[in-house]
C-alpha positions, 0 to 999 in steps of 0.5 A, a space after each residue: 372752165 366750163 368746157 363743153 360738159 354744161 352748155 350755156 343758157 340762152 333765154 328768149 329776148 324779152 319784148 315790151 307788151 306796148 310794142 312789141 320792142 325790146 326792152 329800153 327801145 321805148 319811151 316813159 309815154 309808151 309804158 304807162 297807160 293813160 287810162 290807169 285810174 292811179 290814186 297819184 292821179 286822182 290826188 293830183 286832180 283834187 290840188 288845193 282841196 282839204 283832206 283828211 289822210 289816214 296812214 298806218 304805220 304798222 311797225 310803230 307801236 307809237 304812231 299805229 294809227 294817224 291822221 292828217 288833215 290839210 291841204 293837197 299840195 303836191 302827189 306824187 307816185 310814192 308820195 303825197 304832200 299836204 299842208 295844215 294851214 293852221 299849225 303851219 305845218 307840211 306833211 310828206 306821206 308815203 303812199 305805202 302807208 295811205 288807207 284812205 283819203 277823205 274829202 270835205 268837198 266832192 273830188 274831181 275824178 277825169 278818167 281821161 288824166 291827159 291833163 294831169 301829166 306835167 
């Protein structure tokens, strides 16, 4: 259908910055650098600490503003999992809704994450 009035587009290969490689040619190590401060990473450090989080969920009307308070059980990438020891109950928050999370004790802050990974 296209004859030979339109040629067809070709675009330059894209490379991985890391090495330098084509795309799908590398590993999950190679494409997340260790020494990104993510806040996952440094939830992950503070495991079994009391925490306040403070979420907004700006589409509610009802829940605007929030406040959980608990334990850090588990962070992931998108998540954090508290539980409140004295209601019993277990919160699963989206980290697209975090503010800020505030500690009762000093945090544990290593730059290094090399243990972090599981």
């Amino acid at each position: 259908m296209n004859g030979s009035f339109f040629s067809t587009p070709t675009f330059p290969q894209a490379t991985n910055n890391v090495t330098n490689t084509p795309p799908g040619n590398f590993s999950v190590e190679q494409s997340f650098p260790l020494e990104q401060s993510l806040i996952e990473n440094i939830l992950r450090l503070n495991r079994g600490k009391r925490v306040k989080a403070y979420v907004s969920y700006p589409d509610s009307n009802e829940w605007r503003d929030k406040i959980y308070s608990g334990i850090i059980q588990q962070a992931g990438r998108d998540h954090l999992i508290i539980s409140d020891t004295s209601t019993g109950n277990w919160y699963l928050i989206r980290m697209i809704y975090l503010n800020y999370v505030e500690f009762d004790e000093p945090i544990n802050y290593n730059p290094d994450y090399s243990d972090t990974f599981d």
